[in-house]
N, C-alpha and C positions, 0 to 999 in steps of 0.2 A: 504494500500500500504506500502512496508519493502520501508525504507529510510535509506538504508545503508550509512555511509561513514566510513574508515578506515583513521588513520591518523598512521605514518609509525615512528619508531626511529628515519629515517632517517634526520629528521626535528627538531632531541631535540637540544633544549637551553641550557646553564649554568644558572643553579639558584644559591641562597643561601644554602648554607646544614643547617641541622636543625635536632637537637637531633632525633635517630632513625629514620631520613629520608630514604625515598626509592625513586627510581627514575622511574617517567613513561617512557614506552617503549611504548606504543600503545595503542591508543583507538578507538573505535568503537562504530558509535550509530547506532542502531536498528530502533528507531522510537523517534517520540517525548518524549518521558518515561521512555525508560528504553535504557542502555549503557553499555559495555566492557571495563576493562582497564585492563593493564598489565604491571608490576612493578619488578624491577630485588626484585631478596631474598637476604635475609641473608648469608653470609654463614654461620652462626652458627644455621640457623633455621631448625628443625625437626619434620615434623606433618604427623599425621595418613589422608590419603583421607579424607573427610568428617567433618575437623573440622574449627571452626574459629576462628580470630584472630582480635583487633582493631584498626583499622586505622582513620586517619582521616586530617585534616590541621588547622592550629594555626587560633583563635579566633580574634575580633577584639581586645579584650583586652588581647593578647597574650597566654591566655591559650589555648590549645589546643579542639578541637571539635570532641569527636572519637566515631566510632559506632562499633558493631560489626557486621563483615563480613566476610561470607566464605569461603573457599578458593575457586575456581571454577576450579583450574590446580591442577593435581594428586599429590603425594609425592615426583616423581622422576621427575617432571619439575623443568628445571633450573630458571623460571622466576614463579610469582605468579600473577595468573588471580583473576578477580572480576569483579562480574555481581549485578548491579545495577538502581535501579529507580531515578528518576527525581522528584523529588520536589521543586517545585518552589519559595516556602518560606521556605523551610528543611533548617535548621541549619549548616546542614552538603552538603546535595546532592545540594542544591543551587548552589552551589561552588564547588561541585566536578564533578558537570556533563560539567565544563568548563573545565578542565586539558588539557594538552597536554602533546604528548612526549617532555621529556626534565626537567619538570615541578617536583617537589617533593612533598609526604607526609609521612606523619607521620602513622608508623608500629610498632604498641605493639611486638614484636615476643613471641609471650605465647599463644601457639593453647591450644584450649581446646573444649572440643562441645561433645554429644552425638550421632550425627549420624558417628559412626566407627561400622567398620565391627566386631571387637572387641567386643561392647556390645550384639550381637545378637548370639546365640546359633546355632549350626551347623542346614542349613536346604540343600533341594534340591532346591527352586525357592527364587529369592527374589525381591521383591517389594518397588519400586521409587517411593512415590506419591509428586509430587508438584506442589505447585502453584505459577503462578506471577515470582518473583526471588529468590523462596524458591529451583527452579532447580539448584543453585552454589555450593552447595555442592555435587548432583550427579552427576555433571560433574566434580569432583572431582573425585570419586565414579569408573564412567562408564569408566573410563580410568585409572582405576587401576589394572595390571594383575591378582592382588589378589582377584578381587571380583569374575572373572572370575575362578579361582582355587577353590574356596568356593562354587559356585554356580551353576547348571546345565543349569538355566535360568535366565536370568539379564532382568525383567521387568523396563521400564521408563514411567510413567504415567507423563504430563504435562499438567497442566488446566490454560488458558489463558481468558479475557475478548474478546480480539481481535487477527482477524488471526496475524497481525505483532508483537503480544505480544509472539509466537511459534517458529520466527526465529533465536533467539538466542540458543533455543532447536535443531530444526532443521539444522541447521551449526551445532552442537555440536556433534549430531547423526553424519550425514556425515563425518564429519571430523573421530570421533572415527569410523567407518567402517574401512576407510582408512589410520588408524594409525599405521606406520611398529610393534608396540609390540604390541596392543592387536585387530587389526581390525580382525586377522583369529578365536581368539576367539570371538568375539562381532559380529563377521559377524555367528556363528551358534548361540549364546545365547542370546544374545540383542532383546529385543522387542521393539518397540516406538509407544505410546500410546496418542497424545495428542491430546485434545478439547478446545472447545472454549464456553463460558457461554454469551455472546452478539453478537456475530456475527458469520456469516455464515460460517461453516467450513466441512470437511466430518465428522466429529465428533463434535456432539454439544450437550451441558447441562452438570453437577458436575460430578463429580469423585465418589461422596461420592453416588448420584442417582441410577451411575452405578454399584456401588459394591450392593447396596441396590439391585437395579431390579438383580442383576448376568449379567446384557447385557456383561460386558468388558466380561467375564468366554467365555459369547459366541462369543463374536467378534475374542477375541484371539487368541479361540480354548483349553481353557487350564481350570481344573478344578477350584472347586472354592478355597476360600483360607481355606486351614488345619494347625492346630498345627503340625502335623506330615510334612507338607514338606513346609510351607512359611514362608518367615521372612519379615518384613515388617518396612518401612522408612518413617517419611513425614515429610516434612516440607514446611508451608504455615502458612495461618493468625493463629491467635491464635483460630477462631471461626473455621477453617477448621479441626486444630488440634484437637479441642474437640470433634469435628464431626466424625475423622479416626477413635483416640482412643477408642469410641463410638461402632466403625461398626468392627474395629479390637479385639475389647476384647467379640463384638456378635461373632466372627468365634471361637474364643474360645482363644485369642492369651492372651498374656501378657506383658506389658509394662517393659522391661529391662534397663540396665545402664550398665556404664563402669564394676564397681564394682559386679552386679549382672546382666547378661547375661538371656536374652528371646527372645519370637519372634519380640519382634515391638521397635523403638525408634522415640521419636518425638523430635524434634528440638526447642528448645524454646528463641533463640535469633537468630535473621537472621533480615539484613535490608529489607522491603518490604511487 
């Protein structure tokens, strides 16, 4: 069962300010585990879709506690979103899964990260795969005009233990259909892709299974992946990423970077 609840600006407090503080505007939990927040920017902050940045809130013994985290709002949003898990002993989410609007923390402003559209060489399809809360940087990503100018077909593959682990994917879709810049492009290019690995969904079992069997090729309708027309994205556990790299470098692809430009890039810091 989704146990949504929304907590509004309209409710923020004055806190203390605090070197490179940011200030929450909204949070949102999803289910017991995983949560939404949304925090005003910088104005001097400038990042490509897809990259992260670290955030965090001051220690007991005042030093600060920072993770890194993606951005999950595109380049041209005025606020910056973050999508997040719950750990109940975490160092960090312990305490940040309680925030409210009104409430500050602590924002490194220095993006940096490998999943930009940038590192990936021109293709015709390109390919989302994540898992858990590895989805914050393609919801960066899927609401960028420019993926949509780069790409004929904007694949989102999402792999969840639990259906309420999807809805934060699900509200992201929805919303990007109907977003005034890129829903008319996302409403012909956009796919959504997700399953679930423990519980009962219309799509159930790995991501990595389905590329393995071709099943997604057939469900989609769309060939399999080519060096000649797919570029491909993931980011999830470190054990998932070994796993893509694995099944993406069997289609024939190549593991790129900012610097050196190919078909695939994997993400190797993201909280979750």
């Amino acid at each position: 069962m989704n146990e949504q609840a929304t907590v509004s600006k309209d409710t923020a407090k004055p806190v203390p300010t605090m070197p490179d503080a940011q200030t929450v505007t909204e949070v949102q939990h999803w289910n017991d585990r995983l949560f939404s927040f949304r925090v005003t920017r910088p104005r001097s902050l400038r990042f490509r879709s897809g990259e992260f940045v670290m955030i965090g809130l001051p220690g007991e013994d005042g030093k600060p506690i920072m993770r890194a985290y993606s951005i999950a709002s595109p380049a041209w949003d005025e606020e910056l979103e973050f999508y997040s898990i719950k750990v109940q002993d975490g160092p960090l989410t312990s305490r940040l899964q309680h925030i409210q609007p009104g409430d500050q923390i602590i924002l490194r402003p220095k993006p940096v990260g490998t999943l930009v559209l940038d590192a990936l060489l021109p293709g015709k399809r390109i390919w989302f795969f994540a898992t858990g809360t590895g989805i914050a940087p393609f919801a960066s990503l899927i609401r960028d005009p420019d993926t949509y100018e780069r790409y004929d077909q904007v694949i989102l593959t999402h792999t969840t233990r639990t259906a309420s682990g999807l809805a934060y994917g699900k509200d992201l879709v929805a919303k990007t259909l109907d977003d005034p810049l890129v829903g008319e492009e996302a409403q012909a290019k956009l796919r959504y892709f997700p399953t679930t690995t423990r519980e009962d969904s219309p799509e159930m079992g790995r991501i990595t299974d389905k590329l393995k069997s071709g099943e997604i090729f057939e469900t989609l309708g769309v060939p399999p992946i080519s060096v000649e027309a797919d570029r491909a994205m993931v980011c999830g556990s470190m054990g998932l990423n070994m796993d893509m790299k694995a099944i993406l470098e069997g289609f024939g692809l190549t593991e790129g970077s900012n610097s050196e430009p190919a078909e695939y890039v994997v993400e190797k810091a993201f909280v979750g």
